[in-house]
PALUMBA-238403 format. One line per field, with one value per residue (C-alpha): residue number from 1; residue in one letter; x, y, z. Coordinates in nm, 4 decimals, padded with zeros to 6 digits. Example, Ala and Ser with C-alpha at 12.3 -4.5 7.8 and 13.67 -1.06 7.14 Angstrom:
! residues 2
resi	(1, 2)
resn	(a, s)
X	(01.2300, 01.3670)
Y	(-00.4500, -00.1060)
Z	(00.7800, 00.7140)
This chain:
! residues 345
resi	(1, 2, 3, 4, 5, 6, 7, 8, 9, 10, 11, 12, 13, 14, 15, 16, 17, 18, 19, 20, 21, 22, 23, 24, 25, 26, 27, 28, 29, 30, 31, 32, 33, 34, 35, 36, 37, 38, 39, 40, 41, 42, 43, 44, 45, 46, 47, 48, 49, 50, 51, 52, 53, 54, 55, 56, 57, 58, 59, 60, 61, 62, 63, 64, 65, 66, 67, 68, 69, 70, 71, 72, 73, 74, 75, 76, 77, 78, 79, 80, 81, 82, 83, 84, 85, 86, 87, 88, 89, 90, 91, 92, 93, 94, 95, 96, 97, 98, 99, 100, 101, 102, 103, 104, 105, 106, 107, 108, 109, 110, 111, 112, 113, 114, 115, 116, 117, 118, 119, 120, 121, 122, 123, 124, 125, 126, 127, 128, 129, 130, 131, 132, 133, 134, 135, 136, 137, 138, 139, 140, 141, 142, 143, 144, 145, 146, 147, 148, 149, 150, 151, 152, 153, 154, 155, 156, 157, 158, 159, 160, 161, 162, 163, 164, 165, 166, 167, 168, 169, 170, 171, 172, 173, 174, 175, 176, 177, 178, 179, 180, 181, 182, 183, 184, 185, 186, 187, 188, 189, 190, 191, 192, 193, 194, 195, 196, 197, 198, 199, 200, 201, 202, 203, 204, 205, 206, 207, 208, 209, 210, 211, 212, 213, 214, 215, 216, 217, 218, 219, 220, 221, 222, 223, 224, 225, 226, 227, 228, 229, 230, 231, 232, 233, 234, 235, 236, 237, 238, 239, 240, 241, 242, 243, 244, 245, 246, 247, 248, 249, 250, 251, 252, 253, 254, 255, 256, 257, 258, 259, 260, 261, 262, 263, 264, 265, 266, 267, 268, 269, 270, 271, 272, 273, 274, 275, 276, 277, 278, 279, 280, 281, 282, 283, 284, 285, 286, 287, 288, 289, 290, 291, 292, 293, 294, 295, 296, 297, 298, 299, 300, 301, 302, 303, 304, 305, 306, 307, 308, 309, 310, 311, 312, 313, 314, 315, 316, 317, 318, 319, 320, 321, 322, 323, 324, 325, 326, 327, 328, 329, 330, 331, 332, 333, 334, 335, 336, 337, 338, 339, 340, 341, 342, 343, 344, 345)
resn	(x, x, x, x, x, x, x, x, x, x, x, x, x, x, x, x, x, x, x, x, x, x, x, x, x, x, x, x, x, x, x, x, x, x, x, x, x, x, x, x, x, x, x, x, x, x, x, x, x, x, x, x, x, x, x, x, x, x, x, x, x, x, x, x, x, x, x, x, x, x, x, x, x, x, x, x, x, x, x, x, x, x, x, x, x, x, x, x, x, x, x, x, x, x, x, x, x, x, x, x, x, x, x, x, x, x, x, x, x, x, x, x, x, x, x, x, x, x, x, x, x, x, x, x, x, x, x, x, x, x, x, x, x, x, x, x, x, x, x, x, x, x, x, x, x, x, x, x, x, x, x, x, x, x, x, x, x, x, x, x, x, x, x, x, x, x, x, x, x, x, x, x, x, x, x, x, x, x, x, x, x, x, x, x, x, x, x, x, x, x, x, x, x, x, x, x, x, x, x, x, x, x, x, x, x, x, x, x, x, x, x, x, x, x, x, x, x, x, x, x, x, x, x, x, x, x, x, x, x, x, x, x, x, x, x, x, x, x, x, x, x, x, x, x, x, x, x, x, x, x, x, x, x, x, x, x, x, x, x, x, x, x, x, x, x, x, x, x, x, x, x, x, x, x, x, x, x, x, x, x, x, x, x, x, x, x, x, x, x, x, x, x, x, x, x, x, x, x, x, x, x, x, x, x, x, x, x, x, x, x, x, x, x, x, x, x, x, x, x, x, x, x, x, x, x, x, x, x, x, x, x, x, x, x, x, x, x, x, x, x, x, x, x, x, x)
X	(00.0000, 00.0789, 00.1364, 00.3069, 00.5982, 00.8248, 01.1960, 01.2841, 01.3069, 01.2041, 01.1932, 00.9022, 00.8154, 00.5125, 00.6674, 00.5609, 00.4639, 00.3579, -00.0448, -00.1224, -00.1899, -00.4187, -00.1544, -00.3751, -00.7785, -00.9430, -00.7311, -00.9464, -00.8168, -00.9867, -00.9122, -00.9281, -01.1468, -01.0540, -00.7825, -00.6583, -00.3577, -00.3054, -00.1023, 00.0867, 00.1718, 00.3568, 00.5015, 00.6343, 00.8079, 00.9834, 01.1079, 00.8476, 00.7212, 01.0227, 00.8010, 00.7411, 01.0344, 01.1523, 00.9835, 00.6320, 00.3638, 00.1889, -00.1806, -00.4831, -00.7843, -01.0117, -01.2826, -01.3284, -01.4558, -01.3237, -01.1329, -01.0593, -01.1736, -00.9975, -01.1681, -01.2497, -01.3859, -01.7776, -01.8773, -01.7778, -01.7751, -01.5910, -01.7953, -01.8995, -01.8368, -01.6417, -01.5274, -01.1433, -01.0925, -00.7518, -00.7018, -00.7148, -00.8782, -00.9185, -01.1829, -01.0890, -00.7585, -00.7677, -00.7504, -01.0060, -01.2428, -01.1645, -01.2865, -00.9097, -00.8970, -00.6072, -00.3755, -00.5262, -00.2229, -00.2055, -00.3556, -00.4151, -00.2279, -00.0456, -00.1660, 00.0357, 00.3179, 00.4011, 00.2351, 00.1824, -00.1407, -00.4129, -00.2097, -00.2097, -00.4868, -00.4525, -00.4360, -00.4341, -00.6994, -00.6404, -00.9101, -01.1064, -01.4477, -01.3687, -01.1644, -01.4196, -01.7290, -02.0195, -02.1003, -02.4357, -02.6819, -02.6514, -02.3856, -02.1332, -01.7526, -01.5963, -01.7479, -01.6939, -01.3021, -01.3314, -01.4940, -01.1517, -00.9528, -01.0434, -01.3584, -01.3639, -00.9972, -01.1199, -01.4478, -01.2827, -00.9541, -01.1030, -01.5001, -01.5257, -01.1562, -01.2218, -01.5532, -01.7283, -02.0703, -02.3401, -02.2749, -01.9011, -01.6665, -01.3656, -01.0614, -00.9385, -00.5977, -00.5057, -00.7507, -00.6300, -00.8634, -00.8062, -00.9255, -01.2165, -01.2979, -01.2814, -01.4852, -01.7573, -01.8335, -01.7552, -02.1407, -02.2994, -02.2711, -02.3610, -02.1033, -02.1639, -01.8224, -01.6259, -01.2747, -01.0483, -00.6600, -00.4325, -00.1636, -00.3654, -00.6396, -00.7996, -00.8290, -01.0022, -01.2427, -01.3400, -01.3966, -01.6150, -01.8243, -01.7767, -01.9429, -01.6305, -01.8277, -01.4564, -01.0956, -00.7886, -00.4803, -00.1810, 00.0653, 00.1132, 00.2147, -00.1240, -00.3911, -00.4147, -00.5074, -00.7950, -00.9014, -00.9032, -01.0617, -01.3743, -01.3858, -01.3408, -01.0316, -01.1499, -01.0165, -01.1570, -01.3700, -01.2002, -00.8712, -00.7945, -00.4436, -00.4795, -00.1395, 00.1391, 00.3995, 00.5357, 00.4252, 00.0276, 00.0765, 00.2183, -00.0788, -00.2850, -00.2027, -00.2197, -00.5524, -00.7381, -00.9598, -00.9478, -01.0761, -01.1028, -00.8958, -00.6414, -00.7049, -00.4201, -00.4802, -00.1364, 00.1260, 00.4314, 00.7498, 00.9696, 00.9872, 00.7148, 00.7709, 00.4660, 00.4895, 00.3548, 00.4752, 00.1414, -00.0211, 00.0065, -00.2891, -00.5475, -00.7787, -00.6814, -00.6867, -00.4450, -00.5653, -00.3946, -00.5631, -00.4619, -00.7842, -01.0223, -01.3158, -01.5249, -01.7519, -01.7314, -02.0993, -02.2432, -02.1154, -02.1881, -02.5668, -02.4451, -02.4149, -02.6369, -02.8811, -02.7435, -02.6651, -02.3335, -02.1507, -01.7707, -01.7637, -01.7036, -01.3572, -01.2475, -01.0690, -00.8588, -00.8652, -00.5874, -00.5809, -00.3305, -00.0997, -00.0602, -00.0150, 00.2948, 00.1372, -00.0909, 00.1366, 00.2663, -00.0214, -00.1055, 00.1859, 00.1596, -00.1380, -00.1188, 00.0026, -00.2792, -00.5485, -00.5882, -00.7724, -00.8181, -00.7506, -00.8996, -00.7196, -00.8939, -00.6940)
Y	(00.0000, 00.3775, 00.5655, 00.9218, 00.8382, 01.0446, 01.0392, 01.2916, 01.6783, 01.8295, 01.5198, 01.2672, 01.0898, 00.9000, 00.5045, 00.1665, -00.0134, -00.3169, -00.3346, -00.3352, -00.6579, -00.7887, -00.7399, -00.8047, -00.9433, -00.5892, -00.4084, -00.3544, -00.2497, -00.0121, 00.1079, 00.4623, 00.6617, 01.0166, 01.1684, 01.4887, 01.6772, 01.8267, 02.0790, 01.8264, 01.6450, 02.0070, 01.9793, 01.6363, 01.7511, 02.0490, 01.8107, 01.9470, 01.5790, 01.3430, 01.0637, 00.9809, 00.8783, 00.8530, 00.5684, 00.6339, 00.7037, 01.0092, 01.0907, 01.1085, 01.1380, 01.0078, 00.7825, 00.3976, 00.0861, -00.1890, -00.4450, -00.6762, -00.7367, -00.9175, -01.1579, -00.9548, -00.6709, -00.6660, -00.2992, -00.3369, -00.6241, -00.6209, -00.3908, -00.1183, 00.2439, 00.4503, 00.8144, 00.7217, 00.9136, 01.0859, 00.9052, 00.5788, 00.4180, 00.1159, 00.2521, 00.0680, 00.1772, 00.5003, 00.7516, 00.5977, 00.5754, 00.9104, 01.0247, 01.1125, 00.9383, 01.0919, 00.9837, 00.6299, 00.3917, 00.1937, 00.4258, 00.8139, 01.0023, 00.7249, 00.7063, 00.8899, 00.9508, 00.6021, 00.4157, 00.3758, 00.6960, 00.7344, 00.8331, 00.5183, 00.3186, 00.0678, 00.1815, -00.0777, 00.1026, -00.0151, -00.0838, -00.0401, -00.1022, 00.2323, 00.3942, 00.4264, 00.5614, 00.4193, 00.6535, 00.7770, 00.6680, 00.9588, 01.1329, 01.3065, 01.1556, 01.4837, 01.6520, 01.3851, 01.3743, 01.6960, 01.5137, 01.3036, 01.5782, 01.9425, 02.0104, 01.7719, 01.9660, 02.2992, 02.2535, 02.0384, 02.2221, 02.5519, 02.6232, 02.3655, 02.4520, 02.7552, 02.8279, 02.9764, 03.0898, 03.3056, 03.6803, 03.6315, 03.7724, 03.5093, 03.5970, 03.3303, 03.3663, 03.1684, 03.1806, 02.8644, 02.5453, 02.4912, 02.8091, 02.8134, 02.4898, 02.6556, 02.9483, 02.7339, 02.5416, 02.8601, 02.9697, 02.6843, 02.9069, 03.2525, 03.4148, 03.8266, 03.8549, 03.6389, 03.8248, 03.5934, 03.7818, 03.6141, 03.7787, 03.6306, 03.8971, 03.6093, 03.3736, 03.6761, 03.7043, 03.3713, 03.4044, 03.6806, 03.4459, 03.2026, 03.3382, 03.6464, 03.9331, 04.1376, 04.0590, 04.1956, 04.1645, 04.1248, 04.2327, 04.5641, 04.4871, 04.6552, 04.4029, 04.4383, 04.7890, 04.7038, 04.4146, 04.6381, 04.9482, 04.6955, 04.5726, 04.8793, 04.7964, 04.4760, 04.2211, 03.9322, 03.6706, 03.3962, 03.3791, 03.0595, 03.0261, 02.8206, 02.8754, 02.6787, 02.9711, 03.1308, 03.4950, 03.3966, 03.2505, 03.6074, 03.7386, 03.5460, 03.6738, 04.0076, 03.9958, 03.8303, 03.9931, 03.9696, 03.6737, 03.5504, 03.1869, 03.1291, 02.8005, 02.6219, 02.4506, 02.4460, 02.2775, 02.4359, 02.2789, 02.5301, 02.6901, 02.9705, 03.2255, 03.2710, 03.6290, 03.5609, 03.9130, 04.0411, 03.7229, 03.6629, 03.8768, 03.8349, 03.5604, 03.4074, 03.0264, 02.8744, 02.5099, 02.2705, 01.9657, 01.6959, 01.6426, 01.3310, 01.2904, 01.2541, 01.5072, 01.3047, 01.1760, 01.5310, 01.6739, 01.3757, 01.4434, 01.8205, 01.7010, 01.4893, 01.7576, 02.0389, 02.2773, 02.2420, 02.2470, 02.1055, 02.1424, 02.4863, 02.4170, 02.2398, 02.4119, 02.1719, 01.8261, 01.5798, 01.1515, 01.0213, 01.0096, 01.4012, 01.4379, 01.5736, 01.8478, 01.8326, 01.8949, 02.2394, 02.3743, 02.2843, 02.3839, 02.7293, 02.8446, 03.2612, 03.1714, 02.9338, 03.0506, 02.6369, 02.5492, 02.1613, 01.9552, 01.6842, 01.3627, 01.0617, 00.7552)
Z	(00.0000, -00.0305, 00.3132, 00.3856, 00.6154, 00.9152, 00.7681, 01.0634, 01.0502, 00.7932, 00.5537, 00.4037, 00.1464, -00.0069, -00.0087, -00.0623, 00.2773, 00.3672, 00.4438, 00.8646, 01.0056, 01.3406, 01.6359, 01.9379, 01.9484, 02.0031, 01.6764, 01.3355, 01.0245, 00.8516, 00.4564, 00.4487, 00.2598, 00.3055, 00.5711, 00.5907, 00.7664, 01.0984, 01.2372, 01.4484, 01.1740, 01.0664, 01.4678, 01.3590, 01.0779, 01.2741, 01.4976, 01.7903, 01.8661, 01.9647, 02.0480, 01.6796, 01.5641, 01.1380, 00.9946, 01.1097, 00.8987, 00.9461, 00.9956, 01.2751, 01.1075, 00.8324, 00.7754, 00.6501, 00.6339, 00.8511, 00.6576, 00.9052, 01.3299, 01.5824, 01.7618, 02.0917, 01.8939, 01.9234, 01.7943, 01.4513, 01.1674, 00.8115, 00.5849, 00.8520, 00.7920, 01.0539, 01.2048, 01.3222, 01.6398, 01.6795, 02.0245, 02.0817, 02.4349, 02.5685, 02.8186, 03.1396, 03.2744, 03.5315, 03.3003, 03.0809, 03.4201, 03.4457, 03.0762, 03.0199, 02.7429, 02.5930, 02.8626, 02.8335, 02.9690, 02.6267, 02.3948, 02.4033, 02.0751, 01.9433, 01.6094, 01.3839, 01.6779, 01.7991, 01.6125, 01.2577, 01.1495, 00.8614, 00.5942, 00.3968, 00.2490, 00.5645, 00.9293, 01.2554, 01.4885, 01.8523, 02.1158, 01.8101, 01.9880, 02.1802, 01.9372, 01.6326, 01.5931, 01.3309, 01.0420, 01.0616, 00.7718, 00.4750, 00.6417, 00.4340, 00.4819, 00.4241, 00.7238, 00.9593, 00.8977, 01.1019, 01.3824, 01.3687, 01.5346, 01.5315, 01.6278, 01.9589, 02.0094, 01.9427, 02.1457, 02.4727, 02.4871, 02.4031, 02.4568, 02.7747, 02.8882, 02.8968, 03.0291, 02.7403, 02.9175, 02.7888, 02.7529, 02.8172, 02.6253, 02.3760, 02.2299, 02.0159, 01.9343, 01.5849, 01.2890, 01.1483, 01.1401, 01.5754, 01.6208, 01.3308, 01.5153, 01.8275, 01.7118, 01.5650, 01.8680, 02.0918, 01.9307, 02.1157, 02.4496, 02.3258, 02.4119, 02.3768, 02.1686, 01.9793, 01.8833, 01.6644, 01.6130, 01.3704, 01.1410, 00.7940, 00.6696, 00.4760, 00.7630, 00.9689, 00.6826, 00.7238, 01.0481, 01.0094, 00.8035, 01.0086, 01.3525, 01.4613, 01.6031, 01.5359, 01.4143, 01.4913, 01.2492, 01.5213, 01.3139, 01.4280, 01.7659, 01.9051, 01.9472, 02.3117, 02.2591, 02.0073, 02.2271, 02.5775, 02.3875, 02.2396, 02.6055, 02.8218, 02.9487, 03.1240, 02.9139, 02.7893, 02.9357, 02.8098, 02.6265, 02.3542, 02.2308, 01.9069, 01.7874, 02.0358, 02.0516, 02.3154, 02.1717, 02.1362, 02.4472, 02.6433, 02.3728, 02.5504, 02.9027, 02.8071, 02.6999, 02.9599, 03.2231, 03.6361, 03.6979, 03.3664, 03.1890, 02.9529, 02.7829, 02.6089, 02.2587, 02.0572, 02.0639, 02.2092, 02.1089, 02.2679, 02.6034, 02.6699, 02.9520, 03.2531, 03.3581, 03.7304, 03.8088, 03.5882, 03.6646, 04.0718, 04.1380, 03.8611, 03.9619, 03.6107, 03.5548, 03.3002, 03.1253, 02.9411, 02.7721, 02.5339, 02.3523, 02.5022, 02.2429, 02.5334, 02.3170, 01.9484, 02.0011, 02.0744, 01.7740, 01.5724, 01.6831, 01.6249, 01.2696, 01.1783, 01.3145, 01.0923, 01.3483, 01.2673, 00.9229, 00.9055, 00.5388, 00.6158, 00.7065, 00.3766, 00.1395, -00.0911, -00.1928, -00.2765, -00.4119, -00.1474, -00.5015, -00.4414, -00.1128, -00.1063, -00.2612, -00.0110, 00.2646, 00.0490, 00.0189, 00.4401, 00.5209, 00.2942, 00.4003, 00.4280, 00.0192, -00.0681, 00.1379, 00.2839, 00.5734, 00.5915, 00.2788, 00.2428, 00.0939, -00.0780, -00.0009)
């Protein structure tokens, strides 16, 4: 089969590799349909994640059929169609009890990172029963890769993290697909103002289509004076940093009110600075969160009920045979305008 693999920093290629196999009773294999690309996987390729090491093949998301079950898996049989979860969890070890299913003790992120991801036209799912999700009768594949990843990470990490609440004020930080995601499920709360900053013109556009009450280009240095003059000097409600560096993260702190929470979405891979000496005396809380999917069967019904479209988010689409060019026009985006691509395996 074809599959997109990790040659370290800064290198991959698309190669031959040999087709997944059954490795314990509750794996499936599934044959993908359609994937797409993360921002992690761009992490991975900067050398941000060193728990994937070069040989792995890349990918989190997509949709299939199942191939093949092992013999303890119940949920699913050859034939079925499914919504691949980004994190894999058995469902009964502590963390799993505790709906932490990211930090499940043999599961969590590991497709994709330590084991081998959806960017093939084979992928071994783990603790498949818990790890997969059925595909809802007349429901469109392309929308549900974003249930995969994005939206349960935007809406956990971000909206629920960070105590989106009716008539509060948002500041999402990063107007890439995180924090369209993030902004998209933010609406579910009625919030009084959404603000979405980013450095991209285009991608604030969007978001004014997408739900933004205002945007803020941050590339003159003077957001938190546009952000404290729409909100009298207070501060916002609730700050989302959708980005994962350490200068949307100080952005972050800057902009939030007394009282008020940071919540953590990107991925940093280098060292970020807490300014305590602004911070000690602000009532703030600061989260962190690996996404759980605890929320993929909300937004599923979120879906299937219309009051939410996913589609929105899709901007290109690739045959796995291009997607190398795939990854250049990701990984280009303030060039090619992208958002999520979406790759047909």
């Amino acid at each position: 089969m074809q599959a997109l693999v990790y040659l370290g920093p800064g290198k991959k290629a698309l190669q031959e590799h040999a087709k997944p196999a059954i490795a314990a009773p509750t794996d499936a294999i599934i044959k993908i349909s359609k994937t797409t690309i993360c921002g992690t996987d761009l992490h991975i390729l900067k050398g941000d994640v060193p728990s994937c090491q070069p040989g792995r093949i890349l990918g989190h998301e997509g949709v299939g059929v199942v191939d093949g079950v092992g013999s303890a898996v119940t949920a699913f049989k050859a034939g079925d169609r499914v919504l691949i979860s980004c994190i894999s969890a058995c469902g009964k070890c502590i963390y799993c009890r505790k709906l932490m299913y990211s930090h499940c003790t043999t599961g969590g992120w590991i497709l994709g990172n330590t084991i081998d991801g959806t960017q093939a036209e084979f992928v071994r799912i783990p603790h498949a029963d818990s790890s997969l999700y059925p595909i809802p009768a007349g429901a469109d594949e392309e929308a549900l890769v974003m249930l995969s990843d994005i939206l349960p990470t935007g809406f956990e990490c971000g909206v629920l993290n960070g105590k989106v609440q009716p008539g509060s004020t948002v500041a999402i930080v990063g107007s890439g697909p995180i924090g369209l995601a993030a902004l998209l499920t933010a609406q579910f709360y009625s919030p009084a103002e959404i603000i979405m900053i980013d450095l991209d013109d285009n991608r604030l556009e969007v978001a004014k289509r997408f739900g933004a009450t205002s945007t803020v280009n941050s590339g003159d240095g003077k957001a938190v004076a546009a952000v404290m003059k729409m909100t009298e000097g207070r501060g916002v409600d609730t700050a989302i940093e959708a980005v994962g560096l350490p200068a949307t993260f100080e952005l972050c702190a800057q902009l939030v009110a007394p009282g008020g929470t940071i919540a953590n979405i990107g991925v940093h891979g280098t060292k970020v600075d807490l300014h305590l000496e602004s911070l000690w005396d602000r009532n703030i809380s600061i989260t962190t969160r690996l996404v759980d999917t605890v929320s993929t069967p909300m937004l599923l019904n979120t879906l299937r009920s219309h009051k939410l479209d996913p589609k929105l988010l899709i901007t290109h689409r690739f045959k796995l045979g291009q997607i190398l060019e795939a990854y250049e026009t990701f990984g280009h985006a303030a060039k090619t305008r992208a958002l999520k691509v979406i790759i047909e395996a």
